[in-house]
Every structure is written in structure tokens, then in C-alpha cells.
C-alpha positions as CSV (number, residue, x, y, z in Angstrom):
1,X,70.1,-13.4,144.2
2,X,71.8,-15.5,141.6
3,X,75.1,-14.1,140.2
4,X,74.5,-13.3,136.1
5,X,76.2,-15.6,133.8
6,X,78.8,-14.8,131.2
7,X,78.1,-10.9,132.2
8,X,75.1,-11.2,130.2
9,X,72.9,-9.8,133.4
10,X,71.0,-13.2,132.7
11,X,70.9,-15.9,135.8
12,X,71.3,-19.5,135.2
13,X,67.4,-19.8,137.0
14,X,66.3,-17.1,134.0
15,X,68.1,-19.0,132.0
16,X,66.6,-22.4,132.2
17,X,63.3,-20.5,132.1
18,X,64.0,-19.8,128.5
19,X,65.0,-22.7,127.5
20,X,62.4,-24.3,129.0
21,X,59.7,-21.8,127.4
22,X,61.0,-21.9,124.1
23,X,61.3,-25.9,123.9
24,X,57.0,-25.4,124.5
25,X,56.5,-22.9,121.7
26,X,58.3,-24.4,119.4
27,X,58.4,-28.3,120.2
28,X,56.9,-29.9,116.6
29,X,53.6,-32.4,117.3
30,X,54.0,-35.7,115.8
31,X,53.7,-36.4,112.0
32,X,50.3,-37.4,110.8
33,X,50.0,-41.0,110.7
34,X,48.3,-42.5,107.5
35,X,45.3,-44.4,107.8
36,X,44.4,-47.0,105.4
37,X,40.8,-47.8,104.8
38,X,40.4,-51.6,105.0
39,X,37.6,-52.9,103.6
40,X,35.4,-56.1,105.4
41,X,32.5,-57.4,105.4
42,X,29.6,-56.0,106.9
43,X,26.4,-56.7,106.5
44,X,24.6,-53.7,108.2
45,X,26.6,-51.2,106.1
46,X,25.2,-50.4,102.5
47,X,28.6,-47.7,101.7
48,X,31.9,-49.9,101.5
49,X,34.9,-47.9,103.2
50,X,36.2,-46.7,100.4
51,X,32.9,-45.1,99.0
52,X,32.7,-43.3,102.1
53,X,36.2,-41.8,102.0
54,X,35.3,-40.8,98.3
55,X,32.1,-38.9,100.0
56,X,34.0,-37.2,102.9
57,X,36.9,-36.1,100.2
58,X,34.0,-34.7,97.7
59,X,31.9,-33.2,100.4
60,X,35.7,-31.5,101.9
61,X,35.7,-30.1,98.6
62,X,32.0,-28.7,98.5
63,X,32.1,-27.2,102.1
64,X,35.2,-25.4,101.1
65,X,34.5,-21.3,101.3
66,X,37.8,-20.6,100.6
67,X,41.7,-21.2,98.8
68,X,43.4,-20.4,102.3
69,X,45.5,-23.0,104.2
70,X,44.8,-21.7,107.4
71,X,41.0,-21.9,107.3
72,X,40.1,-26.2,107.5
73,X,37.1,-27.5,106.7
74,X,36.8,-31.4,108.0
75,X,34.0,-33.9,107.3
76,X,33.3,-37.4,108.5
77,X,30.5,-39.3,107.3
78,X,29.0,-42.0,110.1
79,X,26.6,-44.4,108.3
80,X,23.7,-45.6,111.2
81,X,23.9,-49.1,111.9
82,X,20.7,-50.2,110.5
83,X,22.4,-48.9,107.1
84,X,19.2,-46.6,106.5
85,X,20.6,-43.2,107.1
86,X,23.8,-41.4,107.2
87,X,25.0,-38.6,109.9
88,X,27.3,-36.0,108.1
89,X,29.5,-33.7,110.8
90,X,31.3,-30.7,109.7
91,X,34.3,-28.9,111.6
92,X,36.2,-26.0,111.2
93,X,38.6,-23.7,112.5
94,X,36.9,-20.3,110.7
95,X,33.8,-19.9,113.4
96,X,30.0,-20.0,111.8
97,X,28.6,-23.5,110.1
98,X,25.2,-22.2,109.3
99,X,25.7,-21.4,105.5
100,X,28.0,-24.8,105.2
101,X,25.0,-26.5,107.1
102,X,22.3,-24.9,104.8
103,X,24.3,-25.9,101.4
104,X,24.7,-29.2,102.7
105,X,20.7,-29.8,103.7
106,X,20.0,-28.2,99.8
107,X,22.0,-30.8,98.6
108,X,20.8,-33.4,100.4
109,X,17.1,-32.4,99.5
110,X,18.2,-32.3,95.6
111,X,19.6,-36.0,96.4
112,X,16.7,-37.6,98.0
113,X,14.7,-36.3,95.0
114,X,17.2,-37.6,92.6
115,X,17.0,-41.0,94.2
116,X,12.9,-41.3,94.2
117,X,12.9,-40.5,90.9
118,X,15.1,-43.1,90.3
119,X,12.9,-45.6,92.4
């Protein structure tokens, strides 16, 4: 058995150990890195970049259920290739989707009817 260092009735091993564990629990992750849209030219795609980054920030907003920090609510918004149809996908760190889901198929319905009418 290792002799305790400093009379501290800690051994060196014990020691490192420590060290060791607390570099883990409190070792900071890498800043976020910014991404900037760019926009191009692409035929297939009806929504420009920066429309669609205007629709994830507004639909963030909507799908928010509440003012705490600690409960995220992400969106990304994938338009299909053919340009027809968009695939909307919702995380979160709070558990249950269903009543985000539901408000979000409302709105969508409201939408669609919106747009006919305007056809």
C-alpha cells in the first residue's frame, strides 16, 4: 500500500484518480461554431436557404411549451428533392412530442387551405 501524501491520508494513486475524474466532469465541450447559410443555385429547391432558416427560427418559436433554458426545443426543415414537399423534425430534451406534433399537423392543415384558396 502506497504511503499517504502530505499526511493527508490520500495516496498519490487516489490522487491521480481525482484529478483524473474531475478533469471529465468538468472538461468544457467546444464553443458552437457558427454556420452561415450560403445561398446557390438550385433548381430542384423552391425555399432559398435563408427562407428556410426563417421557417426553422419561426416554427422554434411555435413549438416552444415553455420560458425555461433547460427545456430545448430544435427544428430542421428538409425540403424533398423534387421540391414538392417538406419534412419537418422536431427534437427535444423534455420527453413527449405528441402535442408539439398535433399543433404542428393543425397548422399545416390551416396552411394547405390557405394556399388552395389562394390558387
Amino acid at each position: 500500500m502506497e504511503a499517504p501524501m502530505w499526511d493527508s491520508g490520500i495516496s498519490r494513486k487516489r490522487l491521480i484518480e481525482n484529478i483524473a475524474l474531475l478533469w471529465t466532469l468538468s472538461q468544457v465541450p467546444e464553443n458552437p461554431k457558427e454556420n452561415h447559410l450560403v445561398s446557390g443555385t438550385n433548381k430542384t429547391h423552391r425555399l432559398t436557404l435563408e427562407r428556410e432558416n426563417e421557417i426553422v427560427g419561426n416554427l422554434a418559436f411555435l413549438s416552444a411549451t415553455t420560458d425555461d433554458n433547460q427545456k430545448v426545443m430544435a427544428v430542421c426543415v428538409e425540403e424533398d428533392e423534387s421540391g414538392e414537399a417538406i419534412t419537418i423534425r422536431v427534437a427535444s430534451n423534455t420527453g413527449d412530442l405528441a402535442e408539439i406534433a398535433k399543433g404542428f399537423e393543425t397548422l399545416g392543415r390551416i396552411l394547405e387551405q390557405a394556399a388552395r384558396r389562394g390558387q
